[in-house]
C-alpha positions as a LaTeX table, in Angstrom:
\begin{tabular}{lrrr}
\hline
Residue & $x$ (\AA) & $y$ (\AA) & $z$ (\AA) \\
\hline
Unk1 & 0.48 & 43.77 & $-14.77$ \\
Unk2 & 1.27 & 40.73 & $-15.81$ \\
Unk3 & 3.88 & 40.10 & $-12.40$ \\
Unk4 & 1.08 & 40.66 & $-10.29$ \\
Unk5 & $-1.01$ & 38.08 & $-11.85$ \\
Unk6 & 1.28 & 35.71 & $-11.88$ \\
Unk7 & 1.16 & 36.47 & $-7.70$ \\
Unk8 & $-2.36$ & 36.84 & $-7.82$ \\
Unk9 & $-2.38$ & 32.92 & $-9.45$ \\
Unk10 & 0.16 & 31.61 & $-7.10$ \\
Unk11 & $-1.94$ & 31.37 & $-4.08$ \\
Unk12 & $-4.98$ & 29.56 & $-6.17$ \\
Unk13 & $-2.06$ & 26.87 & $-7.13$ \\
Unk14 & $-0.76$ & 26.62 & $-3.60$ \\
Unk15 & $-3.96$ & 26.18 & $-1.98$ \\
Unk16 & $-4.93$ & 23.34 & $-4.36$ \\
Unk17 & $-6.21$ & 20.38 & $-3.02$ \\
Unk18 & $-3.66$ & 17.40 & $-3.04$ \\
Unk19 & $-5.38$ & 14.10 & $-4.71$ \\
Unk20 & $-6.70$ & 11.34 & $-2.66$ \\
Unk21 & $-4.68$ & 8.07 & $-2.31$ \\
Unk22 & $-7.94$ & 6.62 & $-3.84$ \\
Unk23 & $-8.65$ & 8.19 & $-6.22$ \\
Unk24 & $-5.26$ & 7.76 & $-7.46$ \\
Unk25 & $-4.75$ & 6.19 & $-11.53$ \\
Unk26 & $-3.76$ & 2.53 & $-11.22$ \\
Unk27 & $-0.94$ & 1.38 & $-12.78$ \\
Unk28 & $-0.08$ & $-2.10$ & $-14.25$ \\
Unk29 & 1.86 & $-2.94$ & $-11.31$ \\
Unk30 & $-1.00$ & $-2.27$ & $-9.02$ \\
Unk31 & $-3.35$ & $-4.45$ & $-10.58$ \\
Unk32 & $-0.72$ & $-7.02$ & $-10.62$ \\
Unk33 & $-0.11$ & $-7.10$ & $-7.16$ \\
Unk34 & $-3.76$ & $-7.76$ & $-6.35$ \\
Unk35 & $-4.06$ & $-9.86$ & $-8.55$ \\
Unk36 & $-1.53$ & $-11.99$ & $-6.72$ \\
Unk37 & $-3.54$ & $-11.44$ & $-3.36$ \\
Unk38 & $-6.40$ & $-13.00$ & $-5.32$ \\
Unk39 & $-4.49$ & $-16.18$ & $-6.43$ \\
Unk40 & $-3.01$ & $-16.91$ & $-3.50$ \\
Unk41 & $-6.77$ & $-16.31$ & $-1.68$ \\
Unk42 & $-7.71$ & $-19.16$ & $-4.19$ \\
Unk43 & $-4.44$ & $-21.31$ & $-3.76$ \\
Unk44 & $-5.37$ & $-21.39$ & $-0.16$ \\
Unk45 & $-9.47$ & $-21.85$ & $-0.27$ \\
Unk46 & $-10.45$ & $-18.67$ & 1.05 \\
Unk47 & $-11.91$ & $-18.16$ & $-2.22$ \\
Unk48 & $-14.01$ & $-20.09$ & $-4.82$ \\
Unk49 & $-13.25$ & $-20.38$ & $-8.01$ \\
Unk50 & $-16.04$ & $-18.26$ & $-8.74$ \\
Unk51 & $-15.37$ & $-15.43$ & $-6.31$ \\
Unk52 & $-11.83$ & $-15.33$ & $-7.75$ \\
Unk53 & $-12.98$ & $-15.19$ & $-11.48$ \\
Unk54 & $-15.23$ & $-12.64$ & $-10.66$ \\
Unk55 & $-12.86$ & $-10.09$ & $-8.39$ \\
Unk56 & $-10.20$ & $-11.03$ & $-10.76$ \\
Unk57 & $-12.25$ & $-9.46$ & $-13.55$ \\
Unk58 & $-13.07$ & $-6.38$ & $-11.36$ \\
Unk59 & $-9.09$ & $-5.98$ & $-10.69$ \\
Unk60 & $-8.09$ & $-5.69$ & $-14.72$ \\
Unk61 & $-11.54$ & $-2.97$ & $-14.77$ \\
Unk62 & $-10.35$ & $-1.23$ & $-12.25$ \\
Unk63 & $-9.09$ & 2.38 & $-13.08$ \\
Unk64 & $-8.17$ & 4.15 & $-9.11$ \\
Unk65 & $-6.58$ & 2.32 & $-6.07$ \\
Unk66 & $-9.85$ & 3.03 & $-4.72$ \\
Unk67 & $-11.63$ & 0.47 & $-7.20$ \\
Unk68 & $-8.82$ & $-2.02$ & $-6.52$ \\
Unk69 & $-8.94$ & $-1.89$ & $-2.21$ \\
Unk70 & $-12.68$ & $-3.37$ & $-1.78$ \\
Unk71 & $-12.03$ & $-6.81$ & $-3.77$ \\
Unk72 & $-9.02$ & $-7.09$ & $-1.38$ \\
Unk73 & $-10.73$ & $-6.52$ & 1.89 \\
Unk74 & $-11.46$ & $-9.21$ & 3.31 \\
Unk75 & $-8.01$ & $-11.20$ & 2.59 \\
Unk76 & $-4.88$ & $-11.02$ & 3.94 \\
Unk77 & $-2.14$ & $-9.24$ & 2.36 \\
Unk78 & $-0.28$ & $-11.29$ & $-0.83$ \\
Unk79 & 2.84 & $-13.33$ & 1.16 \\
Unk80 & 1.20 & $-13.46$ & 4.37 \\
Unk81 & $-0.29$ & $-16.48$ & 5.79 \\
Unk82 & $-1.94$ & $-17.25$ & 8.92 \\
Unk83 & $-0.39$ & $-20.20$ & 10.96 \\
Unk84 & $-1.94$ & $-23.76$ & 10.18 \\
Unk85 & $-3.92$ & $-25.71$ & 13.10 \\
Unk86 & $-2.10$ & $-28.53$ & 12.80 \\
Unk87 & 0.80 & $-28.88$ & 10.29 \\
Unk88 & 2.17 & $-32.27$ & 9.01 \\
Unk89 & 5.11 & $-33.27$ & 10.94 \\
Unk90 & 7.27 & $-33.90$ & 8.01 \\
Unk91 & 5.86 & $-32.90$ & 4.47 \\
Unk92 & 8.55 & $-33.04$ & 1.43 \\
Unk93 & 11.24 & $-30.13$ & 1.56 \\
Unk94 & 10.59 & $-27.78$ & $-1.30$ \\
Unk95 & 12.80 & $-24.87$ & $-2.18$ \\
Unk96 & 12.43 & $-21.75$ & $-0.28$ \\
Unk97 & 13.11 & $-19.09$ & $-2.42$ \\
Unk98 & 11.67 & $-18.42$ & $-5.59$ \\
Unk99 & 12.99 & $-18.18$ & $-8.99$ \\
Unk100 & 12.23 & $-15.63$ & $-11.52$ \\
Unk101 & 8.89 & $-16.48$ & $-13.58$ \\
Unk102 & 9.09 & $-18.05$ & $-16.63$ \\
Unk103 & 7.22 & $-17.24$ & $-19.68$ \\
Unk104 & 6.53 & $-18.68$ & $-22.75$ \\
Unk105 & 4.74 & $-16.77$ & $-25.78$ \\
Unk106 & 3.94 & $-18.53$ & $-28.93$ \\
Unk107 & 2.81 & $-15.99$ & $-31.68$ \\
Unk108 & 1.90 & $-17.39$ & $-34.71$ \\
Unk109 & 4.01 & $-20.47$ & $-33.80$ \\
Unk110 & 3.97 & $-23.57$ & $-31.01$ \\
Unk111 & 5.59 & $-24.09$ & $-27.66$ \\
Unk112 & 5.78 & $-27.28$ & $-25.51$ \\
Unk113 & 7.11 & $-27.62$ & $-22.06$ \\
Unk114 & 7.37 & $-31.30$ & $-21.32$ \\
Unk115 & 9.42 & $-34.09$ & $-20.25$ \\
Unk116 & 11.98 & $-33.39$ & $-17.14$ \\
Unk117 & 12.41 & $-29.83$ & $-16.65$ \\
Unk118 & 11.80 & $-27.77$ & $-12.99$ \\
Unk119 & 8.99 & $-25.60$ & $-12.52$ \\
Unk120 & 9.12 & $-22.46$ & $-10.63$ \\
Unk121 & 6.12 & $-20.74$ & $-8.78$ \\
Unk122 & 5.03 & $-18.76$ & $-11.25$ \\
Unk123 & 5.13 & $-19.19$ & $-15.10$ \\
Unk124 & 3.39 & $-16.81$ & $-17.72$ \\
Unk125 & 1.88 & $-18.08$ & $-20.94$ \\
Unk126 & 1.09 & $-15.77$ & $-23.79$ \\
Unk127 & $-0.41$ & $-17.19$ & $-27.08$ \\
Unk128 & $-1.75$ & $-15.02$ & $-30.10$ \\
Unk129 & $-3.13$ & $-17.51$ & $-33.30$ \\
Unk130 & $-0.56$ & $-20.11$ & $-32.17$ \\
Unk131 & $-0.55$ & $-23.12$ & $-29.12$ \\
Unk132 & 1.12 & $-23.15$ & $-26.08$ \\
Unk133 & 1.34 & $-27.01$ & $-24.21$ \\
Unk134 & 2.26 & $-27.78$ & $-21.00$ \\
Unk135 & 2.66 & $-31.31$ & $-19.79$ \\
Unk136 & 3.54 & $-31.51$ & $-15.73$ \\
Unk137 & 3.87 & $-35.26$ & $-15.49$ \\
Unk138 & 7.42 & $-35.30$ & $-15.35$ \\
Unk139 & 8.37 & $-32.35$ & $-14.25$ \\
Unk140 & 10.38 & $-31.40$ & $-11.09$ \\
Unk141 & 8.14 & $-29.28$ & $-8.36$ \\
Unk142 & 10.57 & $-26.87$ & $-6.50$ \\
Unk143 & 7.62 & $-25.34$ & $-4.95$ \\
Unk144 & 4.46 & $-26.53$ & $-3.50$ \\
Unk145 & 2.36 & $-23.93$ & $-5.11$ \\
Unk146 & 2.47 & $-23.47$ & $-8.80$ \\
Unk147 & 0.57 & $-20.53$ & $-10.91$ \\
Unk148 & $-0.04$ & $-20.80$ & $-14.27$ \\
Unk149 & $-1.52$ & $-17.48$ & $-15.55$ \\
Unk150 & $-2.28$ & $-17.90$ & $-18.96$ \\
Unk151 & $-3.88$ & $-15.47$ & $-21.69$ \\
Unk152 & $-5.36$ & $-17.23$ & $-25.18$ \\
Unk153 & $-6.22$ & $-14.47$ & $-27.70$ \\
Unk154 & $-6.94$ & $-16.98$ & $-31.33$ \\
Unk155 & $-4.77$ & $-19.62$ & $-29.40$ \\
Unk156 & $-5.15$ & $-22.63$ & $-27.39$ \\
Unk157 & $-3.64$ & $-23.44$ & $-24.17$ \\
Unk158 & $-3.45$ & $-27.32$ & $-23.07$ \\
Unk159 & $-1.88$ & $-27.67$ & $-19.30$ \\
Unk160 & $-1.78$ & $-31.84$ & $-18.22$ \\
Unk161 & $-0.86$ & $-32.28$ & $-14.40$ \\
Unk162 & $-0.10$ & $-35.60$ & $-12.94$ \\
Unk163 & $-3.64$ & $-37.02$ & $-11.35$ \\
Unk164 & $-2.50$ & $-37.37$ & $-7.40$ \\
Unk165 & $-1.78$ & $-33.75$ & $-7.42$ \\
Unk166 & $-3.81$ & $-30.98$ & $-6.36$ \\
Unk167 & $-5.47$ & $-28.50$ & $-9.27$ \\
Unk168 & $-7.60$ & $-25.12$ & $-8.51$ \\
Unk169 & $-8.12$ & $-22.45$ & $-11.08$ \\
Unk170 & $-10.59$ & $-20.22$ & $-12.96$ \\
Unk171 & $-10.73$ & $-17.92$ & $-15.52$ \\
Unk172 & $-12.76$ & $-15.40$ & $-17.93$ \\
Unk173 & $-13.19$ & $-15.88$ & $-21.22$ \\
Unk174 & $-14.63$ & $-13.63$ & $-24.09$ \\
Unk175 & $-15.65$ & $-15.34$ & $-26.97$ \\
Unk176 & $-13.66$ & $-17.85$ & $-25.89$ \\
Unk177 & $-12.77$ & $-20.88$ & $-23.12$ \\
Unk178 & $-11.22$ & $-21.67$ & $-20.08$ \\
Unk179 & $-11.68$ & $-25.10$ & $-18.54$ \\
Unk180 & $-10.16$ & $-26.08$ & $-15.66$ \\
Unk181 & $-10.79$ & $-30.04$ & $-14.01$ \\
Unk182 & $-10.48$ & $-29.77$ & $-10.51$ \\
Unk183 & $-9.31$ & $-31.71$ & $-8.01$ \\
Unk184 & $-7.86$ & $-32.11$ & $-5.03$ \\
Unk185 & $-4.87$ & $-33.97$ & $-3.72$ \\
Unk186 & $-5.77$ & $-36.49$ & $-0.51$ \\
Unk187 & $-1.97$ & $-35.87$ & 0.52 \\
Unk188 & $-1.68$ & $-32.23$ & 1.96 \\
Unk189 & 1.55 & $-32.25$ & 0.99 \\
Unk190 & 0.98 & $-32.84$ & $-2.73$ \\
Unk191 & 1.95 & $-29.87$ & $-5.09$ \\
Unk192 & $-0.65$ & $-26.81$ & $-5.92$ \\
Unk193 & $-0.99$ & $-26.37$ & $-9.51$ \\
Unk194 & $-3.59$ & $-22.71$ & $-9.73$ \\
Unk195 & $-4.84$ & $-21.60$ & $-13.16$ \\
Unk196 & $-5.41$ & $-18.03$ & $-14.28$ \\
Unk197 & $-6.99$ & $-18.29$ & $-17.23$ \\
Unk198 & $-8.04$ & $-15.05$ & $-19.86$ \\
Unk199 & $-9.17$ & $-16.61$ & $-23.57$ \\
Unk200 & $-10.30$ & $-13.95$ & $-26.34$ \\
Unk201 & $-11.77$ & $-15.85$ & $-29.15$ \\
Unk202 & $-9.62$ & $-18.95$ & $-27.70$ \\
Unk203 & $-9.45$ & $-21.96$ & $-25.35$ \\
Unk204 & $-7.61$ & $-22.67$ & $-22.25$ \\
Unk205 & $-7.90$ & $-26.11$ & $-21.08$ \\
Unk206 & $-6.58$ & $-27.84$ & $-17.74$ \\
Unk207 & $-6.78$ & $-31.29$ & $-16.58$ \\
Unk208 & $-5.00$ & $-34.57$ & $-15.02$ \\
Unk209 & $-3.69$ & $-36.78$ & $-17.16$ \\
Unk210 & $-4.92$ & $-40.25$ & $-16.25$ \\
Unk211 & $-2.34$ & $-42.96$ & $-15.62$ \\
Unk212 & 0.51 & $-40.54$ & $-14.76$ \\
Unk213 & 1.36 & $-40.12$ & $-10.96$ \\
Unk214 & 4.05 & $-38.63$ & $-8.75$ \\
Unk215 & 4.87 & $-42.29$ & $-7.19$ \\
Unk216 & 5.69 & $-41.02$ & $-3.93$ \\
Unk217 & 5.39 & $-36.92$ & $-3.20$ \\
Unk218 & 7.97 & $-36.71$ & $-0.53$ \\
Unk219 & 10.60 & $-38.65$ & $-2.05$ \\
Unk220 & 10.05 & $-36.84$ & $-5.25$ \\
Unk221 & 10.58 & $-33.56$ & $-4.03$ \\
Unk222 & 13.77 & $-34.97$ & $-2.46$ \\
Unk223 & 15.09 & $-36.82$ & $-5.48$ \\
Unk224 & 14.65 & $-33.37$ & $-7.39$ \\
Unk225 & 15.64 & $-30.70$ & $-5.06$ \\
Unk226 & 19.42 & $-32.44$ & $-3.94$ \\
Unk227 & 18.69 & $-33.97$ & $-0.90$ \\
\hline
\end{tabular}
């Protein structure tokens, strides 16, 4: 008896029906990787800072790939980028590839980034009841694009850029702040500094710094980068 309902049951398991690709549970790494199709739709201006704050909301909510594919739709896929109508004939030579992300966590504590140092594409930021500052002034752009994603829960973050640079951003907070200065660079060549901001009962701030410059864009990217 109990043989031929175990044959009777294998046809009912067969002949179930195999789960949609959308309907599929997102994991981390799925959200992340719109969420960098986002950013780099902001980096470039096909979206606003609004748009972005709102989609990337709707990317950390989302619980199927089928939640995540409509706030992507209408960009291109993260990397890809379509061919500029006229590009500078000779804009400073940044690195091409791309170091790992950095991060820097301050729980309970303080962390400053400031002075000479190189910045890579993408740095991380993490602050529970403790401050995180970054100062950019000085530091040594081996990219032209620069993300900054940044989560305050009880902290503060404090990011200074030099004012002839360009800087986008946006950001959600919940009982909290993020504050992000824009402005943008009359050189296209200038580096991209892009904010991603998420403060829970905290503050993320973002501005130029008056007074401090990159004196001359191209030569600084060559000064810094070997060449």
């Amino acid at each position: 008896m109990a043989a031929a309902a175990a044959v009777a049951a294998a046809p009912a398991v067969a002949a179930a029906k195999p789960v949609a690709e959308a309907e599929i549970r997102a994991s981390d790494a799925d959200r992340d990787r719109f969420a960098d199709i986002l950013r780099e739709a902001l980096a470039e201006g096909r979206l606003t800072a609004e748009e972005h704050a709102e989609r990337i909301d709707g990317v950390y909510r989302a619980k199927t790939l089928g939640e995540l594919e409509p706030l992507v739709r209408d960009l291109p896929a993260a990397g890809t980028r379509m061919p500029p109508a006229a590009a500078p004939a000779a804009g400073p030579p940044y690195a091409q590839a791309e170091a790992p992300p950095e991060n820097l966590v301050a729980v309970f504590s303080a962390s400053t980034r400031k002075g000479r140092w190189r910045i890579g594409r993408r740095t991380n930021v993490f602050t529970c009841f403790g401050s995180v500052e970054i100062d950019l002034t000085e530091a040594m752009f081996e990219q032209q694009q620069v993300v900054i994603n940044a989560t305050s829960i009880f902290g503060s973050v404090e990011v200074r850029v030099p004012e002839n640079v360009t800087l986008r951003g946006s950001g959600t907070g919940v009982f909290g702040n993020v504050e992000v200065d824009t402005q943008e660079s009359a050189d296209l060549n200038a580096p991209v500094v892009v904010i991603s901001g998420y403060a829970v009962f905290g503050s993320i701030e973002a501005k130029p710094k008056r007074g401090k410059r990159l004196r001359d864009l191209h030569a600084h990217a060559r000064k810094h980068l070997g060449h």
